[in-house]
PAVEX-369110 format. One line per field, with one value per residue: residue in three letters; residue number from 1; x, y, z of N, C-alpha, C in turn. Coordinates in nm, 3 decimals. Layout:
BEGIN
res	ala,...
n	NUM,...
nX	X,...
nY	Y,...
nZ	Z,...
caX	X,...
caY	Y,...
caZ	Z,...
cX	X,...
cY	Y,...
cZ	Z,...
This chain:
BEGIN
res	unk,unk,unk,unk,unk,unk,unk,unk,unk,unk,unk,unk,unk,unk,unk,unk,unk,unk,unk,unk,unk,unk,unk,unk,unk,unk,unk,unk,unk,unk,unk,unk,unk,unk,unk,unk,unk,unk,unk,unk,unk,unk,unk,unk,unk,unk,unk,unk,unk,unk,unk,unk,unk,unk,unk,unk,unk,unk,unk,unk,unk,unk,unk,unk,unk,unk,unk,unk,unk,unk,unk,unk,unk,unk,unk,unk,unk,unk,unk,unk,unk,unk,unk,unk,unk,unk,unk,unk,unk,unk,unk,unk,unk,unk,unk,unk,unk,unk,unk
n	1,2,3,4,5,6,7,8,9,10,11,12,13,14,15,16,17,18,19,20,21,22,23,24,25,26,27,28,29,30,31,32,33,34,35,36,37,38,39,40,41,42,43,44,45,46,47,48,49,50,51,52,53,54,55,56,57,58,59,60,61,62,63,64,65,66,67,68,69,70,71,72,73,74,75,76,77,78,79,80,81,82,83,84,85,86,87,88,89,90,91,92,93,94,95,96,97,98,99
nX	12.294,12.185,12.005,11.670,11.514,11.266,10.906,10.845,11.053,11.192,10.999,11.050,11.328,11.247,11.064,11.248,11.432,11.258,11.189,11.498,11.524,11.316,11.440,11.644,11.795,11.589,11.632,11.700,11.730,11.734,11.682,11.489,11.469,11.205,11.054,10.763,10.634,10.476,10.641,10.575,10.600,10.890,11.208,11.417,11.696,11.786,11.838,11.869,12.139,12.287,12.152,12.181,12.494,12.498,12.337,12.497,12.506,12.742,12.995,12.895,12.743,12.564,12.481,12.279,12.257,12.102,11.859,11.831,11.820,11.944,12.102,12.197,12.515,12.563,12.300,12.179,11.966,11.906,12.126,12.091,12.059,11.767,11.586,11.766,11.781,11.533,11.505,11.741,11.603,11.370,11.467,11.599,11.323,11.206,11.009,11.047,11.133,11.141,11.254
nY	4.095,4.324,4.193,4.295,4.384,4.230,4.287,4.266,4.214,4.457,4.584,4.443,4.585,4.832,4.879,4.809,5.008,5.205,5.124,5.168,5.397,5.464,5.338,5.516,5.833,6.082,6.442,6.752,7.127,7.265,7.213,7.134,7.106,7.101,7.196,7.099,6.778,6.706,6.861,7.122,7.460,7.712,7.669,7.469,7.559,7.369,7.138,7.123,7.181,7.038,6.792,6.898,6.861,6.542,6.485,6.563,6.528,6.652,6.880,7.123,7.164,7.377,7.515,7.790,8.009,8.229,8.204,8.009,7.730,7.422,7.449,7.451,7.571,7.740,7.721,7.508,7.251,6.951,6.850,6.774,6.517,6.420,6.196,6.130,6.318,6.371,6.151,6.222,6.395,6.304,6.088,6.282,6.301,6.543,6.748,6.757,6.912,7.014,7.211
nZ	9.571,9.834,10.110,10.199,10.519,10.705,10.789,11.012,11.145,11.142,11.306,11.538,11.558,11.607,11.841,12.010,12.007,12.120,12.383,12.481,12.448,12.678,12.884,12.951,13.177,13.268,13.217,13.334,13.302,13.526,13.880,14.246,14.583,14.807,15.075,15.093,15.027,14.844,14.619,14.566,14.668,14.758,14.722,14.916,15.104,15.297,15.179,14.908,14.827,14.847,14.693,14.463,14.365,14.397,14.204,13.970,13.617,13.475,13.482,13.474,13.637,13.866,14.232,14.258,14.493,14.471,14.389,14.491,14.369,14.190,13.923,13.572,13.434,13.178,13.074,12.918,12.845,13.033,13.211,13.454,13.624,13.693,13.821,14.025,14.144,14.258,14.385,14.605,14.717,14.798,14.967,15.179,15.317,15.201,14.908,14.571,14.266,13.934,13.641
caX	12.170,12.119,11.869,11.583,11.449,11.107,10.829,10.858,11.253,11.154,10.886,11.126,11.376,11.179,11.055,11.398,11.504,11.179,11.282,11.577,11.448,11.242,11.571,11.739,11.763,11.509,11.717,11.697,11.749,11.696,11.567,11.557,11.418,11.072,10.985,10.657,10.672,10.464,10.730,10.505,10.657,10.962,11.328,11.454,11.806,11.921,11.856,11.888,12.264,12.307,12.121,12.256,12.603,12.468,12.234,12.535,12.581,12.848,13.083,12.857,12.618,12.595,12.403,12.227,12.203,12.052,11.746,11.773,11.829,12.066,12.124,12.309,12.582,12.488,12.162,12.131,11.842,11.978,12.247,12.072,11.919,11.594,11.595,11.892,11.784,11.413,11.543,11.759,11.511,11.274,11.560,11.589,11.238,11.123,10.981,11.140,11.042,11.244,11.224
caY	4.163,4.309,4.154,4.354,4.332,4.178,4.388,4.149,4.237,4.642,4.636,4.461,4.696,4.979,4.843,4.770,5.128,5.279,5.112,5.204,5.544,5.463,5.355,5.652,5.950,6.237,6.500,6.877,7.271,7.343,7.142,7.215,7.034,7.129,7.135,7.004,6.655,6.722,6.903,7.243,7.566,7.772,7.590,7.419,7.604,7.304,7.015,7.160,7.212,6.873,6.724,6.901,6.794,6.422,6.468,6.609,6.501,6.734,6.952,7.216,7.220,7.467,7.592,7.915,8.065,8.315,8.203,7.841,7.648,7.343,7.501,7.416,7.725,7.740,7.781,7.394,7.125,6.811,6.800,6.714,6.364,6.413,6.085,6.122,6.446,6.405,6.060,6.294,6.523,6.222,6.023,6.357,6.375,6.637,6.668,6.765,7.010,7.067,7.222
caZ	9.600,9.978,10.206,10.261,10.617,10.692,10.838,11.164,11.192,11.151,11.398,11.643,11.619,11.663,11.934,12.120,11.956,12.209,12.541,12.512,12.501,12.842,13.038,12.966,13.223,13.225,13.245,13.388,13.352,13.715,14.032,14.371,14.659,14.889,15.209,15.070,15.005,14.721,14.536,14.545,14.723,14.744,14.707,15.037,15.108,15.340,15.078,14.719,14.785,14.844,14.618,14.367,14.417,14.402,14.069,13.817,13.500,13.412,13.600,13.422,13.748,14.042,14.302,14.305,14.617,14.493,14.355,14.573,14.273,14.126,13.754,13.441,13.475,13.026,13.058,12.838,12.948,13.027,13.237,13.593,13.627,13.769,13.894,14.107,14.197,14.343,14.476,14.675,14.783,14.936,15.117,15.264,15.376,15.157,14.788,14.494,14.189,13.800,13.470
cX	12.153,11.993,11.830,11.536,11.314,11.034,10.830,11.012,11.238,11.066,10.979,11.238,11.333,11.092,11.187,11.467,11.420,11.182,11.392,11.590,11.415,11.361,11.646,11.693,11.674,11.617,11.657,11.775,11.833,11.635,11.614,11.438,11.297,11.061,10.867,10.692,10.610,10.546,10.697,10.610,10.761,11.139,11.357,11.580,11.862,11.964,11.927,12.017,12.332,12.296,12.144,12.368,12.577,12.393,12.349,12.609,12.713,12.880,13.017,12.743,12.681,12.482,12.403,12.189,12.141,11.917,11.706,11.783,11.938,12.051,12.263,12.408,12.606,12.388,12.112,12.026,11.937,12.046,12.223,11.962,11.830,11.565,11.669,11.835,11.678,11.450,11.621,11.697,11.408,11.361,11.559,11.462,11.156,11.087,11.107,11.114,11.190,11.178,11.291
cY	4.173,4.244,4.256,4.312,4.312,4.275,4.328,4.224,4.417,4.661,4.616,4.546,4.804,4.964,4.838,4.933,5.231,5.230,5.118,5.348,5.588,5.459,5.445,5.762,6.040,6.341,6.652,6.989,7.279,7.273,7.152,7.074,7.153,7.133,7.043,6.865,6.611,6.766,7.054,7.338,7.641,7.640,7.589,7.470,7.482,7.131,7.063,7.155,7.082,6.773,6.725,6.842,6.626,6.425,6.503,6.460,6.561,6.839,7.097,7.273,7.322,7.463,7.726,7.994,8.173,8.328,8.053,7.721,7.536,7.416,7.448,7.540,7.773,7.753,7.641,7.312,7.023,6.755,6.764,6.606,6.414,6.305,6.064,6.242,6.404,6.284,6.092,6.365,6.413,6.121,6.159,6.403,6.508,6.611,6.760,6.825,7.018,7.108,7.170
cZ	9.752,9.974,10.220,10.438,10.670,10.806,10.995,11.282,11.223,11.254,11.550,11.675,11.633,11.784,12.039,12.116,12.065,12.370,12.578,12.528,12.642,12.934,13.048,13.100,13.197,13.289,13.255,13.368,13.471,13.773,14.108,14.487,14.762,14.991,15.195,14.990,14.827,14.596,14.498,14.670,14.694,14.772,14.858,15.047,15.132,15.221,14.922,14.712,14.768,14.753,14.457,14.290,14.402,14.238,13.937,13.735,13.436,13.520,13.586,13.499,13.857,14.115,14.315,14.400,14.586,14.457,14.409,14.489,14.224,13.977,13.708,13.413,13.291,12.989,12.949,12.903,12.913,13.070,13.379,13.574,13.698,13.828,14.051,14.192,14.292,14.383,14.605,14.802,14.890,15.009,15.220,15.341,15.327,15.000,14.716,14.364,14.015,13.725,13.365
C-alpha cells in the first residue's frame, strides 16, 4: 500500500516548489538601457550594445541598431536576463527599461 503524504509534507513542498520560482531569472523580449536613470526615455546607443552582449541567455540575442534595442532575433520572451541586463545599465551610470 503507497504512503500517502501528510498535509504538512504537501504544504512544504509547495512551498520550496514557490521559491524556487523567486530565484529564478526574470527574463526578457527586448531591453535597452536610458540615459534616464529612471529607465524612462529613448534607448541609449552607447550602453544598450554593451549590455546586451553581457545579459544573453542564448546566442539567439542581438542588437538592433535600428530601433536601439537588445532583442531576441525569434521574436520569443525569455531569453535576456533582466537582471543582468539593468544591472548593466546602472554600473554604467544610466537606467535601464524591458518588455
Amino acid at each position: 500500500m503507497p504512503l500517502r503524504p501528510s498535509a504538512t509534507q504537501m504544504r512544504t513542498s509547495t512551498i520550496f516548489a514557490m521559491l524556487a520560482l523567486l530565484g529564478t531569472a526574470k527574463a526578457a523580449h527586448e531591453a535597452w538601457c536610458t540615459a534616464a536613470k529612471d529607465g524612462s526615455g529613448p534607448p541609449d546607443p552607447r550602453f544598450t550594445p554593451v549590455c546586451c552582449a553581457v545579459s544573453q541567455e542564448s546566442k539567439n540575442i542581438l542588437y538592433n541598431r535600428a530601433v536601439g534595442k537588445c532583442q531576441d532575433k525569434e521574436g520569443r520572451r525569455g531569453t535576456i536576463d533582466e537582471r543582468a541586463f539593468q544591472n548593466c545599465c546602472i554600473d554604467n551610470g544610466v537606467g535601464g527599461n524591458s518588455d
